[in-house]
Structures are given as C-alpha cells and as structure tokens.
C-alpha positions as CSV (number, residue, x, y, z in Angstrom):
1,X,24.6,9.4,3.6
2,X,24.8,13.2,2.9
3,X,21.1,14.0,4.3
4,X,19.5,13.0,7.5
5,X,15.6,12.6,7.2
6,X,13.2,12.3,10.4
7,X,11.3,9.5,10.9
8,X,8.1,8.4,12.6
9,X,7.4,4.8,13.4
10,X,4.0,4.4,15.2
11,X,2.0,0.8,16.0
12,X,-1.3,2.6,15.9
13,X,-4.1,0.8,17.6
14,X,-4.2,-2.0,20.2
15,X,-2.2,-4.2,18.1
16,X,0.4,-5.5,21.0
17,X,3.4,-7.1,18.4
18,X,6.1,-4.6,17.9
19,X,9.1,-6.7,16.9
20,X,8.7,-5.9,13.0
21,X,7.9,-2.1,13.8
22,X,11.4,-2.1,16.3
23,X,13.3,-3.7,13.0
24,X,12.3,-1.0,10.6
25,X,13.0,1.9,13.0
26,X,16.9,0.5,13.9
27,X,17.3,-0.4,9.8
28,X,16.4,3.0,9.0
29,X,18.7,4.9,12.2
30,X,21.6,2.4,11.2
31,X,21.2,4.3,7.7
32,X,22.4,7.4,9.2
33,X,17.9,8.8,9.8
34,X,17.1,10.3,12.8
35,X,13.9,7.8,13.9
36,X,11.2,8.3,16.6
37,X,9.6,4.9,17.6
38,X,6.3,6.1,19.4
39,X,5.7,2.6,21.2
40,X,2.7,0.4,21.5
41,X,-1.1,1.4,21.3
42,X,-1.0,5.0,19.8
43,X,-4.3,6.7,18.7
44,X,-4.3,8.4,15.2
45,X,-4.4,11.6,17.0
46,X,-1.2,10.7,19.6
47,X,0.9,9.8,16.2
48,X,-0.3,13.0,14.3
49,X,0.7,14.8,16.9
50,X,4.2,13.2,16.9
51,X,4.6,13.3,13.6
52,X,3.7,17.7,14.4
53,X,5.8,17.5,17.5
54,X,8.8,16.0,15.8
55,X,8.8,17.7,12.1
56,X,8.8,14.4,10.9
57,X,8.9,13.9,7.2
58,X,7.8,10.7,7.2
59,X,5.5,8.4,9.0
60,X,5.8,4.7,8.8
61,X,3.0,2.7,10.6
62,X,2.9,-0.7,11.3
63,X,-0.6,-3.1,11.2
64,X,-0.3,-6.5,12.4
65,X,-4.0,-6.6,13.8
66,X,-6.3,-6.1,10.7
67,X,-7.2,-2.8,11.4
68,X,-4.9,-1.0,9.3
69,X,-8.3,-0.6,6.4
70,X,-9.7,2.0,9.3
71,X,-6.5,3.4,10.9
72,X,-4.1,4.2,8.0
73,X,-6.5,6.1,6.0
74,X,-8.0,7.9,9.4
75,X,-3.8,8.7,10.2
76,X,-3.5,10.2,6.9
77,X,-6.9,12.5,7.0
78,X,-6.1,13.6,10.1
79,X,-2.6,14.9,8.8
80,X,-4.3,16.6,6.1
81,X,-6.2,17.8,8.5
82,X,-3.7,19.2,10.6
83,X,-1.4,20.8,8.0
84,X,0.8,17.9,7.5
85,X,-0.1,16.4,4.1
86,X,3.3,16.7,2.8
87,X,4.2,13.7,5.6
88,X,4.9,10.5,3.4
89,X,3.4,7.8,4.5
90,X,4.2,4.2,4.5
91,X,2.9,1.4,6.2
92,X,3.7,-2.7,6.9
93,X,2.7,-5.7,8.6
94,X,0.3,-8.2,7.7
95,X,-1.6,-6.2,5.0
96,X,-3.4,-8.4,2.3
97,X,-2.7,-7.3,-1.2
98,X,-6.4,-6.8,-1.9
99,X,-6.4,-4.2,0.4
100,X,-3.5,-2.1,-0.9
101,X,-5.3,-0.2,-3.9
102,X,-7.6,1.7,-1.0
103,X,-4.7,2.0,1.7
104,X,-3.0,4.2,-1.4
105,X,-6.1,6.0,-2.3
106,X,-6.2,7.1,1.4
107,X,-2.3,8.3,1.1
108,X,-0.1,5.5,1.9
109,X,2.8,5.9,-1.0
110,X,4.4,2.2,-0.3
111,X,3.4,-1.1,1.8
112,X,6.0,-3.4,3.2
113,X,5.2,-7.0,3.6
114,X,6.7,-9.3,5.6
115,X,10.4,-10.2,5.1
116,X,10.8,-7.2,3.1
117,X,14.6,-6.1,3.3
118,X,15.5,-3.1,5.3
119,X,17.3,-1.7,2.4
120,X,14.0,-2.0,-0.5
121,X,12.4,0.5,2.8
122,X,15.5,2.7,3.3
123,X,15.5,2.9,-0.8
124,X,12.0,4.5,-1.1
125,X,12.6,7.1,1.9
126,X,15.5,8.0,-0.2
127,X,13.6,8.2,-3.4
128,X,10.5,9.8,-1.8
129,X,12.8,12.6,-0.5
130,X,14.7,13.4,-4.0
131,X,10.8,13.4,-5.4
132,X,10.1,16.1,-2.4
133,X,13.3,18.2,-3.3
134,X,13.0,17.6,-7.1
135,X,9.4,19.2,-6.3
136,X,7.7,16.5,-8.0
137,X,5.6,16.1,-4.9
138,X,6.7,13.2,-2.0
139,X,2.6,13.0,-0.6
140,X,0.4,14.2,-4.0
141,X,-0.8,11.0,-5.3
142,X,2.3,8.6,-6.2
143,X,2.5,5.4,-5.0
144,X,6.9,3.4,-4.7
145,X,7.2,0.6,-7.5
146,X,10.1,-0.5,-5.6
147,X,13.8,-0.1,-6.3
C-alpha cells in the first residue's frame, strides 16, 4: 500500500458487543492503516475528540444497539461542529436498510452490514481518499456504491 490513512473505530453508546467493531479495526491495520479502536461506551463528544486528538481522517462507528438513528447523525454534527467535517464517516452493525437514506443525509458516506468482507470496507477508505486528494470532496455529500 503506498499511503497510510488514520483511522477511528468508536462503539458509541452503551452498546456492550465489540467483536464486529475489533474485526474491522485489525482488517483495516492488516491493510497497512494506522487504526485507533476507542473501546466500549464512548460519548459522541469522547469520539470527536479522538477523532481531533488523533488527525484521524476517518471515523468508522459501530451500532449494534439500535441507537445508531440518534448517535451517528449527533457524531457527525458535532464534527462539523468542531472543525472536522472533512472526517469521512462510516458506520456498521445491525443497521436496518430503512434507516440508511437519513444516516447518509446526517453524513454517513457508506454502511456495512453484517458479513460484509473486510476488503468491500478497506476498498471504500481507499476510494474515499483518492476522492479527498482528487478534490472531489471525501465528506460533501457522496454516499460509496460499493466496489
């Protein structure tokens, strides 16, 4: 790989099941990124700040609990918030597709469902950073069609 991107991985909420979240983040360091797990329980502030603390370029969350309809979108207005609405976010878990159309609205550019292969998620942080330095804009309103 000829570029190293940094990575967040944050279980926002009280949502206690990390397995899927501890998958994604050793997928995406076995693929050469440099990839801060924040553990269990984070607040949407406590993974902003990450995300700040680390010059992450991208933020990948992980919703097991049904409360990803209230915490992604808050995550990604509290990075615009802060400065950060370059950050590209993605999310996974158990996300219904119904609710996808409003988690993209909010600023989530791809959801992973389970089973998803490691490599379809390590594709789109590849193909959101050649958007980024091909300045067609990694966060401004697209949303990964897949590989």
């Amino acid at each position: 790989m000829d570029r190293v991107l940094r990575i967040v991985v944050a279980k926002p909420g009280l949502d206690g099941h990390d397995r899927g979240a501890k998958v994604v983040a050793r997928a995406l360091r076995d693929a050469g990124h440099e990839v801060i797990y924040t553990g269990l329980r984070r607040t949407p502030k406590q993974i902003v700040d990450a995300v700040r603390d680390e010059d992450a370029r991208f933020l990948g969350l992980s919703s097991l609990s049904g409360a990803h309809g209230h915490l992604f979108p808050t995550i990604c207005a509290l990075l615009r918030e802060e400065g950060l609405g370059d950050v590209v976010v993605f999310g996974g878990g158990i996300i219904p597709d119904d609710d996808h159309a409003d988690l993209h609205a909010a600023g989530v550019r791809a959801i992973f469902g389970p089973g998803t292969p490691t490599g379809d998620i390590n594709a789109f942080v590849l193909d959101a950073a050649d958007r980024e330095e091909a300045g067609v804009g990694a966060a401004g309103g697209w949303v990964w069609q897949g590989a």
